[in-house]
N, C-alpha and C positions, 0 to 999 in steps of 0.2 A: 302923693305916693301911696301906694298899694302893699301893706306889707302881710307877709305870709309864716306864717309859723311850718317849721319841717320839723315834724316828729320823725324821731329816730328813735331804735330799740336797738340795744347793745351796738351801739355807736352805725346801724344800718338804716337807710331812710324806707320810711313805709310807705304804701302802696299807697296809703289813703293820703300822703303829701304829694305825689306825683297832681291824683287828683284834684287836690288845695292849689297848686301849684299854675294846673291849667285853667282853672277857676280864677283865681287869681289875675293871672295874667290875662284872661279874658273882661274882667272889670275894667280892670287899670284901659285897657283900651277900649271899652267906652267909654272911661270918663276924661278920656286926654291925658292919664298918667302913665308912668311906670310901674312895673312889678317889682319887687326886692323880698327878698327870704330872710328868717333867721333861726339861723341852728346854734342850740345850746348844748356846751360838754363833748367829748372827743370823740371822732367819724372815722370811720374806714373805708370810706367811698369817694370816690373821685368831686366833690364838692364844684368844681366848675363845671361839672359836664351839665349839671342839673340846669344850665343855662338854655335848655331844648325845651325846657319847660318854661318858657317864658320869662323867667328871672332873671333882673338886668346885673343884679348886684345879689351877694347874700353878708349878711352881716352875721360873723361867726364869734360867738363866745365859748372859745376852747380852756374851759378851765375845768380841772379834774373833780370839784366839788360841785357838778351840774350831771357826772357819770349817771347821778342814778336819781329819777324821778322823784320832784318836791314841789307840788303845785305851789306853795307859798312862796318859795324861793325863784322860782322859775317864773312865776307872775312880775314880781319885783325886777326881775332881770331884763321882762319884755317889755314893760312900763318905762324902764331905760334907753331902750333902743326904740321904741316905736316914740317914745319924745325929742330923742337924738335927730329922729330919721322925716320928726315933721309928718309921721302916718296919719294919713285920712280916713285911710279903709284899711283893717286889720282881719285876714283871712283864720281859718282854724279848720282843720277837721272834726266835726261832729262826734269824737271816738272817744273813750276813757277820756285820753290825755286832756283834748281838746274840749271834754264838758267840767274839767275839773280849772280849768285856765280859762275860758272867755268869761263865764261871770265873776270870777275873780279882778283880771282886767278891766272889766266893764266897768266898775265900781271903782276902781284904782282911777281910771282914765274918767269918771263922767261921760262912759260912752252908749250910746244906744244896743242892743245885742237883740240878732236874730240868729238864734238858734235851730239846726234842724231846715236850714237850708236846702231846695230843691231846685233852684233854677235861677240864673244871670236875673241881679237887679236892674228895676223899671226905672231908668235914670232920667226919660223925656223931660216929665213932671213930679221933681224930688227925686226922692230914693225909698222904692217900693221892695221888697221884697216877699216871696214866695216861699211857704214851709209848711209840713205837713201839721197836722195836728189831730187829737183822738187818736195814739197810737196809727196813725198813717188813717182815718177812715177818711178824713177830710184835710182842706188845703185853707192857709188864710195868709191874706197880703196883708204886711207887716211895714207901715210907714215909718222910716228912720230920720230923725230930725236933729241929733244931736250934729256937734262937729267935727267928731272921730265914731267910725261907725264900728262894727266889730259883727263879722259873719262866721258862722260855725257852720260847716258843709257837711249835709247828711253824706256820709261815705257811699260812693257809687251810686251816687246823685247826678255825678259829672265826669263826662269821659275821659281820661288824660290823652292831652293833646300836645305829640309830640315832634318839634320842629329842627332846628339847626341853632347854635348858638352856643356862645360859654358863657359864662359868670364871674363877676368879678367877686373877686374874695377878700371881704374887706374883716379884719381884728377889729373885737371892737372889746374894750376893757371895760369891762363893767363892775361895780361894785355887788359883788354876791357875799352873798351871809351863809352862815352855817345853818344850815336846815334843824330843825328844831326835832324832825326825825330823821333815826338813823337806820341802814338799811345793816341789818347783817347777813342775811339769805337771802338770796334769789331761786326761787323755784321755777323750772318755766313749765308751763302747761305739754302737756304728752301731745303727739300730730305733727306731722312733718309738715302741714299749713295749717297758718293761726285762722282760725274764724272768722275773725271780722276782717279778713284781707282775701278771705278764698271766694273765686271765682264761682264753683260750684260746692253745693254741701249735700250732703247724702246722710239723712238722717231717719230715725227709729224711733220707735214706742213698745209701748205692750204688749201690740198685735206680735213680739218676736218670742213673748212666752218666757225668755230665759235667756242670761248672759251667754249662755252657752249656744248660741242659735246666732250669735252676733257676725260671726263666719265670714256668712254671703253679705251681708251690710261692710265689711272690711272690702269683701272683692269689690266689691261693688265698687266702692270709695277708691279703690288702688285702680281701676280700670279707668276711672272717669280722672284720675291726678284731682281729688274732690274731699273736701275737710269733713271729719265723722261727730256728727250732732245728735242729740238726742232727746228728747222732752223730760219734763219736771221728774212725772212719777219714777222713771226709767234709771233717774241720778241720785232719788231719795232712797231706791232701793237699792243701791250702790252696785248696780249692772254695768254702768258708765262713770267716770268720773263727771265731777260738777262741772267742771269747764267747758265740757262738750254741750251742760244744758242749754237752748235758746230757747226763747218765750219771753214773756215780760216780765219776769221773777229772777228770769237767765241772760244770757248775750243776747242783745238784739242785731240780728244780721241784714244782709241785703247784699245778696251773690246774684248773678246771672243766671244761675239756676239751685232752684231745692225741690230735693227728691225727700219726699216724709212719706215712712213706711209704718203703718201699724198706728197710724198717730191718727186718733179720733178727729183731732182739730179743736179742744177748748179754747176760749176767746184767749184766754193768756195766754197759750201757745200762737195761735195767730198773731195777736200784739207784737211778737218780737219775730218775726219770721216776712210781714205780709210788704214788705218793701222791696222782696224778693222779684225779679225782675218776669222769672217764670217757675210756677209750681205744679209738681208733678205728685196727685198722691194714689196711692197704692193701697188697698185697704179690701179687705172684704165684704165690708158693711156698707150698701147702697146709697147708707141713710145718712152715713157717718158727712160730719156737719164739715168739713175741712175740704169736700168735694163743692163748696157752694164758693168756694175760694180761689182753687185749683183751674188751671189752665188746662190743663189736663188730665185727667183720672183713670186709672185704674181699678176694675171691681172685680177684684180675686185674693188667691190664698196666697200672701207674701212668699211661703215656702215653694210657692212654683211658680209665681210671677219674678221675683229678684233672679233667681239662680241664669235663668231663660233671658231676661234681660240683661246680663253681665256677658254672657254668651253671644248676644248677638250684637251686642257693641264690641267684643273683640274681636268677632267676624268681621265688622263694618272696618273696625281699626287698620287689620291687618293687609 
């Protein structure tokens, strides 16, 4: 059996489990198995529908002391059910949640971990797997030999594939412990879409001169329905909050599309951005090192390149 972790945020399933999900369910059927899920702590989402995504069964631990994110606690709990469930292959999304619980598991189970997943394992001869490595500059196949294996899927690595089907919704009682930490606040990050789930991201630099110029980077973002990011120096000098930073210091992302405006292109900022499926950068400097990256470039003055492009995508729109 094939079993998949479904991260959920305040009891809603994320974007990056759909993903896990058709992933998942695409192993299990090379190797002659089935899929099965497991969602920990209480959901407000139709829990059988997810059966579209290839999952035969989900094995649900609703218990109120799982509400709020405890990698130790929540490792312990999947150690339970992936031993209950007989798991061979243990899925995960590559995200927060997901790099804070597989090598925790790994170690729990004696399991093999390929983390940072990019592509369906070579199951002809063994169990091969595919991952990126050097911050994305290069790729290496990762032979897994244990007898429970454990995959972490780089997020929007893999397309969710969505079919007809329900799910069986199996209780399963587990023995949870009190978490060792206690949450008392939840703050949640500013953006009507979280970063590591947004489609498109429309993001800035210091080519914008000042907080105050940030404007057309908003339109921009609201035009495209597209998450607002920003580079290092841009967050240190408190133009942006932190949240919004990516780079390898900040969120690493991988949208469908990134639009970087005023952004030189330092290797950190590349590091956490270049998984991106297509980049557009905008910039005035010919020279600037971020165009040798970019799918597509622009060489002009943000101040009249953005405004001009916001314009003519709501022309295109309408």
């Amino acid at each position: 059996m094939v079993l998949v972790f479904i991260d959920t945020a305040e009891g809603h399933i994320k974007k990056a489990s759909l993903e896990a999900m058709s992933y998942a369910s695409a192993v299990a059927n090379q190797m002659g198995l089935i899929a099965e899920g497991v969602v920990l702590g209480p959901v407000s989402e139709d829990l059988p529908s997810l059966g579209k995504y290839g999952v035969k069964k989900i094995h649900h631990v609703n218990n109120e002391a799982l509400k709020h994110f405890d990698a130790q606690v929540y490792t312990k709990v999947l150690a339970e059910v992936a031993s209950a469930s007989a798991a061979k292959v243990i899925v995960f999304s590559n995200n927060v949640d997901g790099k804070a619980l597989a090598p925790r598991l790994s170690a729990r189970l004696k399991a093999g971990l390929v983390s940072g997943a990019i592509a369906l394992p070579e199951t002809s001869s063994g169990f091969t797997v595919k991952k990126s490595v050097f911050s994305g500059k290069a790729f290496a196949n990762i032979s897994v030999n244990t007898d429970v294996k454990i995959i972490a899927l780089n997020p929007n690595a893999y397309k969710v594939v969505a079919g007809e089907g329900t799910a069986e919704i199996v209780p399963f009682n587990a023995n949870v412990e009190v978490g060792k930490v206690k949450v008392t606040q939840v703050t949640k990050a500013s953006g009507e879409i979280p970063l590591t789930e947004a489609e498109v991201v429309v993001s800035a630099g210091r080519g914008l001169k000042g907080p105050e110029n940030w404007g057309m980077v908003e339109e921009l973002a609201k035009t495209l329905h597209a998450a607002l990011a920003c580079s290092r120096p841009v967050a240190d000098a408190h133009w942006r909050p932190h949240n919004e930073h990516v780079g390898q210091t900040g969120i690493a992302i991988a949208p469908n599309l990134y639009i970087a405006i005023g952004i030189s292109g330092a290797i950190q900022h590349l590091a956490g951005v270049n998984r991106s499926k297509v980049i557009v950068v905008i910039n005035k400097d010919p020279e600037a090192p971020f165009f040798k990256a970019a799918d597509y470039g622009i060489v002009g003055d943000a101040f009249e390149v953005v405004p001009k492009l916001t314009e003519a995508i709501k022309k295109l729109r309408s």
